[in-house]
C-alpha positions as CSV (number, residue, x, y, z in Angstrom):
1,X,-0.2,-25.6,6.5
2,X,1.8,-25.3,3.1
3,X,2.2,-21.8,1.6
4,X,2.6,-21.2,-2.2
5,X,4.2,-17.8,-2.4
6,X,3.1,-15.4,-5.6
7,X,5.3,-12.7,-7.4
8,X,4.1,-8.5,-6.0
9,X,2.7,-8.4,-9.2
10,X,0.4,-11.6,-9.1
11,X,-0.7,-10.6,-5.9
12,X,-2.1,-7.2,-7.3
13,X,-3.4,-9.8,-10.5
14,X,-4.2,-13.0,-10.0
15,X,-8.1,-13.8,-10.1
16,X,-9.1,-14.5,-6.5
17,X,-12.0,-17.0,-8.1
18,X,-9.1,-19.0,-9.6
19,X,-7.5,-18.9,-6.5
20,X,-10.3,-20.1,-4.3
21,X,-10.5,-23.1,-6.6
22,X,-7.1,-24.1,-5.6
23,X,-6.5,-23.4,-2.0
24,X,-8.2,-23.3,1.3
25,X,-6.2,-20.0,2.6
26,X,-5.4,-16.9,0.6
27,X,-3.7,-13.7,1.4
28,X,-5.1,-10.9,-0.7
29,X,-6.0,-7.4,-1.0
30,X,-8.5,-5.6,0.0
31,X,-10.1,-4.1,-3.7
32,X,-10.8,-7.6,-4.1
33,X,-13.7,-7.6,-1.5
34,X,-16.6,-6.6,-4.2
35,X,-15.6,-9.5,-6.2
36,X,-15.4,-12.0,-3.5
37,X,-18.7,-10.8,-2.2
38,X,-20.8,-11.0,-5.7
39,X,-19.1,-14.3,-6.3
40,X,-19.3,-16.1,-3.2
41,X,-16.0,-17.4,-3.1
42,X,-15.2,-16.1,0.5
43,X,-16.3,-17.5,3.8
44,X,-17.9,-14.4,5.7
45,X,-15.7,-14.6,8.6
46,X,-18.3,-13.2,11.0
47,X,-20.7,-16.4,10.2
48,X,-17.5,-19.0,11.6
49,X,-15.7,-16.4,14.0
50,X,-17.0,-15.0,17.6
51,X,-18.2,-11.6,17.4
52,X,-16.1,-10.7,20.4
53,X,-12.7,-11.7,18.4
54,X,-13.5,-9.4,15.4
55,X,-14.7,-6.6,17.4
56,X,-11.0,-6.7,19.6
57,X,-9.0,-6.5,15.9
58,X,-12.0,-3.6,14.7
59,X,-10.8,-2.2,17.2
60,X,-7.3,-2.9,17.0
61,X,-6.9,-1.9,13.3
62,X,-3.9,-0.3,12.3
63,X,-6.1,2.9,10.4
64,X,-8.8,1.5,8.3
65,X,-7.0,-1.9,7.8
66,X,-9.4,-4.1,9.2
67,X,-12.7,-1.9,7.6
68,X,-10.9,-2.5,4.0
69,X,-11.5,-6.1,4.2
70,X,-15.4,-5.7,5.0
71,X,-18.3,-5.4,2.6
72,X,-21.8,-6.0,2.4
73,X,-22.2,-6.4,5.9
74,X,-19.3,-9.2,6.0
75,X,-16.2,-9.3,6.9
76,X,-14.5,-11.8,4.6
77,X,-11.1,-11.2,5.9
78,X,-9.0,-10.1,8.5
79,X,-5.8,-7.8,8.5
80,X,-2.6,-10.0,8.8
81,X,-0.3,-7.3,7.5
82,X,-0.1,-3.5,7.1
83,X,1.4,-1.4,4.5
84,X,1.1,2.4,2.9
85,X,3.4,4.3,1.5
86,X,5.8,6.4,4.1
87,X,9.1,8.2,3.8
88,X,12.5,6.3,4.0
89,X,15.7,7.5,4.5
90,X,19.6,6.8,4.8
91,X,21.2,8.5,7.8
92,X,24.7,8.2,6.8
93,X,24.2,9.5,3.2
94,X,21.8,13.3,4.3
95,X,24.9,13.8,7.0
96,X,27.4,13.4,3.5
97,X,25.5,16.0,1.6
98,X,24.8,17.9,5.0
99,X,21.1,17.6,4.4
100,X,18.0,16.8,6.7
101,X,15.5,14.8,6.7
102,X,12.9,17.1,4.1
103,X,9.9,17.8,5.5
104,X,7.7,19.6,3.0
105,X,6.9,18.9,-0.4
106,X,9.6,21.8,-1.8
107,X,12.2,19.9,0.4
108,X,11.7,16.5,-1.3
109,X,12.3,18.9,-5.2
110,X,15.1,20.9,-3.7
111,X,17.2,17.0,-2.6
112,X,15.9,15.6,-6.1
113,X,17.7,18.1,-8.1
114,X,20.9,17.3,-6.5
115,X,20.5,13.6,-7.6
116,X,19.7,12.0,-4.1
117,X,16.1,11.0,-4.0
118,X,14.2,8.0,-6.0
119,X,10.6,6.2,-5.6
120,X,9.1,3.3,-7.1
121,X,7.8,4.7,-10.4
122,X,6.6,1.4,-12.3
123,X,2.4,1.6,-13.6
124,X,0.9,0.3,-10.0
125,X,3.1,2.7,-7.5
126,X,2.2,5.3,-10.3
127,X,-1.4,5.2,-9.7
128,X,-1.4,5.1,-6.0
129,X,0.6,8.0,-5.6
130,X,-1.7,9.4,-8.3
131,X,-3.9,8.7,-5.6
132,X,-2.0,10.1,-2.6
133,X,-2.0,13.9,-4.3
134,X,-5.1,14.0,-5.4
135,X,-6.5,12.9,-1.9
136,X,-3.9,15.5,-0.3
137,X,-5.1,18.1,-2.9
138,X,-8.1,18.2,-1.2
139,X,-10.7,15.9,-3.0
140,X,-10.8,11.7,-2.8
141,X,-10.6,10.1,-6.4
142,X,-13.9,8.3,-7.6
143,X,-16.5,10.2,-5.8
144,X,-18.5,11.3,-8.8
145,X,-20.2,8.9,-10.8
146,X,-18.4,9.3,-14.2
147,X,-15.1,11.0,-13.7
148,X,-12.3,9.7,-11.4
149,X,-11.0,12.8,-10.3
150,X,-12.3,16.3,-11.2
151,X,-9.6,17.6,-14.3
152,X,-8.2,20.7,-11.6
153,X,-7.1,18.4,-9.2
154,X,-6.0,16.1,-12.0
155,X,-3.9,18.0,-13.3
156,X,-2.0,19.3,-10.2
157,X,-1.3,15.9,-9.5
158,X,-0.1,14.8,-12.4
159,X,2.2,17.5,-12.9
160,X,3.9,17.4,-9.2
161,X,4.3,13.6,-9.9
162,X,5.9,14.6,-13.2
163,X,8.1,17.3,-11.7
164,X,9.7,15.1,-9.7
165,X,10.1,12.4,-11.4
166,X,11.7,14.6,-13.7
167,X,14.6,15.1,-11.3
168,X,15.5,11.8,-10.4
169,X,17.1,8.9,-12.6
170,X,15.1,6.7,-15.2
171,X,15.4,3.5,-13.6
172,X,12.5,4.5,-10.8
173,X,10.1,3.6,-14.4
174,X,11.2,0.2,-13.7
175,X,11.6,-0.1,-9.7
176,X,8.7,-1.2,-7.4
177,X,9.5,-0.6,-3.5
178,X,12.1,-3.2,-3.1
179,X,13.7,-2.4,-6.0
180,X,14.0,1.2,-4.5
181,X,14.8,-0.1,-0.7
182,X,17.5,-2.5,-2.3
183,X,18.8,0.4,-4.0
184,X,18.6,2.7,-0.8
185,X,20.4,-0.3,1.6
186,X,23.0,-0.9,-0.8
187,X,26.0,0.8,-2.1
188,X,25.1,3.7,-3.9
189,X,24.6,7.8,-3.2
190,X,21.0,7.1,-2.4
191,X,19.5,9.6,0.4
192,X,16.0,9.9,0.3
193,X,12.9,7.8,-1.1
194,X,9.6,10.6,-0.2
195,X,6.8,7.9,-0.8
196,X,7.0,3.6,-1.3
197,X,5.2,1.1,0.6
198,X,7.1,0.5,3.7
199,X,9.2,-2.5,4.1
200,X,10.0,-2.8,8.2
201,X,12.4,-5.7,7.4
202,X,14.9,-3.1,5.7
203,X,14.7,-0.9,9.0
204,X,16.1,-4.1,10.8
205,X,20.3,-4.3,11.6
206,X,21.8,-6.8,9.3
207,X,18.8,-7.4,6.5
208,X,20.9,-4.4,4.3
209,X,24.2,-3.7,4.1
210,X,22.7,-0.3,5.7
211,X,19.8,0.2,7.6
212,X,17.1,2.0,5.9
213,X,15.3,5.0,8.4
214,X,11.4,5.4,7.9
215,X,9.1,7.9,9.2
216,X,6.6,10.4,8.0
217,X,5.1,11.8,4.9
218,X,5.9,15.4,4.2
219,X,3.4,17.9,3.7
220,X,2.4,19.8,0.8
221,X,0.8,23.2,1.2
222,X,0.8,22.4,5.1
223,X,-0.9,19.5,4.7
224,X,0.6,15.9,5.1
225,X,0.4,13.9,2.3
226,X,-2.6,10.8,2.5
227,X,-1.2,7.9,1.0
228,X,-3.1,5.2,-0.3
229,X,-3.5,2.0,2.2
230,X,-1.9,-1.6,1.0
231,X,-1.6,-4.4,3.7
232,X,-2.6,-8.1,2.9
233,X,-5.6,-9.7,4.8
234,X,-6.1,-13.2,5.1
235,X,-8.8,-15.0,3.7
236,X,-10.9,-18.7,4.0
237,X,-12.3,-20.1,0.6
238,X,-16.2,-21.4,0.4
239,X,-14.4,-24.5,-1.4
240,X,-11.8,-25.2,1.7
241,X,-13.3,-28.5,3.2
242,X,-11.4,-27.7,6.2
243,X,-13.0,-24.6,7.6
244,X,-12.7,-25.3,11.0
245,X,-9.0,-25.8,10.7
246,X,-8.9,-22.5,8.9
247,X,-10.6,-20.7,11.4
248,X,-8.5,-21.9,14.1
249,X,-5.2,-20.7,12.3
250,X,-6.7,-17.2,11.0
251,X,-7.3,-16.5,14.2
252,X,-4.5,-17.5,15.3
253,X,-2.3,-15.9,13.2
254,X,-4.2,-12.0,13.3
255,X,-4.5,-12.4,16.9
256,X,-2.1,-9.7,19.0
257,X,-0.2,-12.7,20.4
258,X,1.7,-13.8,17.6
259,X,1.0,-10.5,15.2
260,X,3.2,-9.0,18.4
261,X,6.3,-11.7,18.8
262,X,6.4,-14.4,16.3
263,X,5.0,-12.6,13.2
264,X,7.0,-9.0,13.8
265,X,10.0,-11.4,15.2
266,X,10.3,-12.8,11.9
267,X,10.1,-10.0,9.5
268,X,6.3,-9.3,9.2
269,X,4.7,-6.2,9.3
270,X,1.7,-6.2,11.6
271,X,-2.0,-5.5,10.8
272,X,-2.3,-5.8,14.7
273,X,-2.2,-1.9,16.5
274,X,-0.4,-4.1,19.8
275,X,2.3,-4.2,17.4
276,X,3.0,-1.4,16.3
277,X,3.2,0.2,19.5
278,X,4.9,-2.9,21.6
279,X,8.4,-1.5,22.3
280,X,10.4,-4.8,21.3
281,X,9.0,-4.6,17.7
282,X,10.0,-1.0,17.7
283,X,13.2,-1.9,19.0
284,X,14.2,-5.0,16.5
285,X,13.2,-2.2,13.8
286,X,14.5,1.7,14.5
287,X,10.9,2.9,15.4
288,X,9.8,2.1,12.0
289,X,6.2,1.3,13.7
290,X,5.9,4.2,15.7
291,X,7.0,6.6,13.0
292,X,5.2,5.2,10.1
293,X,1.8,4.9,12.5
294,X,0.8,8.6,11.6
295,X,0.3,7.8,7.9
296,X,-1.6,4.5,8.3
297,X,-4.2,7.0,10.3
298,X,-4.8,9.0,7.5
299,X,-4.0,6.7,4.5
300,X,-6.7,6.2,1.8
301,X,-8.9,3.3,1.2
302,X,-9.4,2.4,-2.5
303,X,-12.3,1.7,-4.2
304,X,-13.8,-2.0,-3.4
305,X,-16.7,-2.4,-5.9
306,X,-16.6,-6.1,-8.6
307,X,-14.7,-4.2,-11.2
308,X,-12.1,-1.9,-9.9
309,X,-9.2,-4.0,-10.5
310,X,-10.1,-3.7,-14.2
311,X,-9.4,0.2,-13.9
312,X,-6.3,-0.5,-11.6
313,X,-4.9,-3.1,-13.9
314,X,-4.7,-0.3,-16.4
315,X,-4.2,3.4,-15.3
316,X,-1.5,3.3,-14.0
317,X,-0.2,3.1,-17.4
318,X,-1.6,6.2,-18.7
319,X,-0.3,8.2,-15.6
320,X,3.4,6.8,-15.8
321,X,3.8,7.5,-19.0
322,X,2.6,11.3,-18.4
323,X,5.2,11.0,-16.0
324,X,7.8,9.5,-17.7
325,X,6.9,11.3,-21.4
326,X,4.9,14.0,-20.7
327,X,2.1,14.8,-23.2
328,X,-1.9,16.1,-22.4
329,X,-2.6,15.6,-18.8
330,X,-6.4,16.5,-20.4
331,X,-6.1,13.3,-23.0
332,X,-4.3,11.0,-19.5
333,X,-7.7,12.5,-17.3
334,X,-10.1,11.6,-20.1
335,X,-8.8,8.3,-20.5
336,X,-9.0,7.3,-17.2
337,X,-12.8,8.5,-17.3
338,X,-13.3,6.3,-19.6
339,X,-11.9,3.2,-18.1
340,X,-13.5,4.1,-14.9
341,X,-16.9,3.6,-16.8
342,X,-15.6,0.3,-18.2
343,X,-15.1,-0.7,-14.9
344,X,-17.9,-0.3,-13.7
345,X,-19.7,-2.9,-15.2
346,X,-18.6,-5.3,-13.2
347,X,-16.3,-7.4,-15.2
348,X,-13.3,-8.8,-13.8
């Protein structure tokens, strides 16, 4: 097996179709699944795998993980890794500044304004945390047929977002998450990051020069905040002429054995739930499994239909630059109405 290893942006890009062409095994994610399904370029892992092996990881799904990756009656991947966004924090800097850990949504403004919080602010981590209030706000994004989110909700979203990104330092406009976790383990005055897509290798002694602390979401209006669910499953092209291989190492490699000791012991991040709660994986990384797991229960599963990565690719423009700028939050809700419809047709 030889891995070629894509940029975080090219994974969130690259045409699956192209990438099918090209290798037998791709790690993806899961808004890809309507455009795998309608272009047949996915083995349907339940036509090659026993129904008893993807029934234990069903049920072994770290929140809706392993669902993400089914569609049309097929599942046409499997969870290798796990990711939403959660809290992280540095001990050593809130005991400077004789500060806790915040735990509501007024907590996270009050630590801003004294110049201690940041969060990865660049188009894509923009729109998922777009996303994450609306959802906590009470209503899921893309329910209606024509409008992404109704323009009450929309607004409150936009506006928190804006708030408090208007407390904290320009350069979150250009981080993603390891930009803020390298930021956070490293030298600076850094405290508090309220919302990134956790990295459990930062959590681990010696990966920073400090370790990073993750846990929880804090709740707005007495309700935690639903992030929106990431993770990477792992896929088999219909062009691999080695499917049997394939099989044997997909299973191999999202099966609790080595998801629980080789993967975690080499700084992966579980899609297995036996990970997550085994108590050396907790122990190589400061609990970061056990007090993330909350927030993977709840988190949000984004649209899947052939399309939605036309949307994605582009509003998360429109809703960091109301963040970054300011402007009509009206003119940023109609706008991504619009693209929504665009998207919808199916294009990739």
């Amino acid at each position: 097996i030889e891995w070629e290893k894509r940029s975080l942006q090219q994974f969130a890009d690259y045409s699956i179709g192209d990438l099918a062409k090209r290798f037998d095994l791709i790690v993806l994610d899961h808004p890809w699944m309507g455009h795998a399904a309608n272009k047949d370029v996915l083995v349907p892992l339940d036509q090659v795998m026993s129904a008893s092996f993807l029934s234990g990881l069903s049920e072994n799904s770290v929140g809706l993980s392993y669902q993400s990756y089914r569609m049309n009656h097929h599942q046409y991947a499997v969870p290798i890794d796990a990711a939403t966004p959660v809290a992280a924090y540095r001990v050593d800097s809130l005991q400077r500044v004789n500060a806790s850990v915040p735990e509501t949504w007024d907590d996270v403004l009050n630590l801003a304004r004294r110049g201690l919080v940041l969060f990865p602010a660049i188009a894509i981590d923009s729109l998922m945390n777009f996303y994450m209030l609306c959802c906590t706000l009470g209503e899921e994004p893309f329910h209606a047929d024509d409008k992404v989110i109704s323009h009450n909700v929309g607004r409150l979203a936009l506006d928190a977002l804006r708030e408090l990104a208007s407390y904290c330092s320009p350069e979150i406009f250009h981080s993603n998450p390891i930009a803020v976790y390298e930021k956070l383990a490293g030298d600076g005055e850094w405290a508090y990051c309220p919302f990134a897509y956790g990295y459990s290798n930062y959590a681990r002694e010696g990966y920073g020069k400090h370790v990073v602390r993750f846990t929880d979401l804090v709740r707005v209006d007495g309700r935690k905040l639903i992030s929106t669910l990431g993770g990477t499953g792992l896929a088999i092209s219909t062009n691999s002429p080695h499917i049997d291989t394939a099989v044997r190492y997909v299973q191999y490699v999202s099966g609790e054995e080595c998801q629980r000791t080789l993967y975690v012991e080499n700084g992966g991040q579980p899609g297995h739930l036996a990970a997550w709660l085994d108590r050396r994986a907790n122990q190589l990384t400061h609990d970061f499994f056990q007090d993330t797991l909350p927030a993977f229960e709840r988190a949000y599963l984004r649209p899947r239909y052939d399309g939605y990565l036309v949307f994605q690719d582009q509003a998360g423009d429109f809703v960091r630059s109301y963040m970054k700028d300011g402007g009509d939050p009206e003119d940023v809700l109609f706008k991504l109405d619009e693209l929504y419809l665009r998207s919808k047709g199916g294009k990739e």
